[in-house]
C-alpha positions, 0 to 999 in steps of 0.5 A, spaced: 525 507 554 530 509 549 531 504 545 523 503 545 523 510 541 528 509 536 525 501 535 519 505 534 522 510 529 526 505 525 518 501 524 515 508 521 521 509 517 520 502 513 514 500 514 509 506 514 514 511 511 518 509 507 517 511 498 520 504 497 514 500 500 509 506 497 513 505 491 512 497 491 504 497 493 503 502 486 507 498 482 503 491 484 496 496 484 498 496 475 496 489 475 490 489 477 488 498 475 490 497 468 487 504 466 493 507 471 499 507 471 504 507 478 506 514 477 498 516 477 497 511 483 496 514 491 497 509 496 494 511 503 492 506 508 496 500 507 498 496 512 504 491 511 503 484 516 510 481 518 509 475 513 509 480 507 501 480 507 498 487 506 492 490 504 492 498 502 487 503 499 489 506 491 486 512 488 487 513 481 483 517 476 478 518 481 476 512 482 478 508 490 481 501 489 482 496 495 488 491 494 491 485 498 496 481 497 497 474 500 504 473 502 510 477 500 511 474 493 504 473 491 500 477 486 496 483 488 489 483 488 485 490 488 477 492 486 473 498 485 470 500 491 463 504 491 465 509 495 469 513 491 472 516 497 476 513 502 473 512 509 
């Protein structure tokens, strides 16, 4: 049981938690959101696969952008979203 909690603890600090993920998604979100830059981006609801894929949700200047990576080293792809709110 322990090591269950602390293998549980350990995922939330570096895949969900961690400034250093957000940070990279904010960064990757600049190629595509070219009106923001990666300090004016918020990252909420990313997911980071165990082959490096992600999607996440970045919000800049009032405007939500959905954003997907295919691999750990493949460029971000991000589009405006109608919903200017996330669901």
């Amino acid at each position: 049981m322990k090591r269950l909690v602390i293998a549980i603890a350990a995922f939330g600090l570096f895949a969900c938690g961690n400034p250093f993920v957000i940070q990279e998604l904010q960064q990757q979100s600049t190629s595509q959101i070219t009106d923001c830059n990666a300090d004016h981006i918020e990252v909420i609801q990313h997911v980071i696969r165990e082959d490096g894929s992600a999607t996440w949700t970045a919000l800049c200047q009032g405007r939500t952008y959905s954003c997907e990576r295919a691999g750990e080293n493949a460029e971000a792809n991000c589009s405006q979203m109608e919903s200017q709110m996330p669901e």
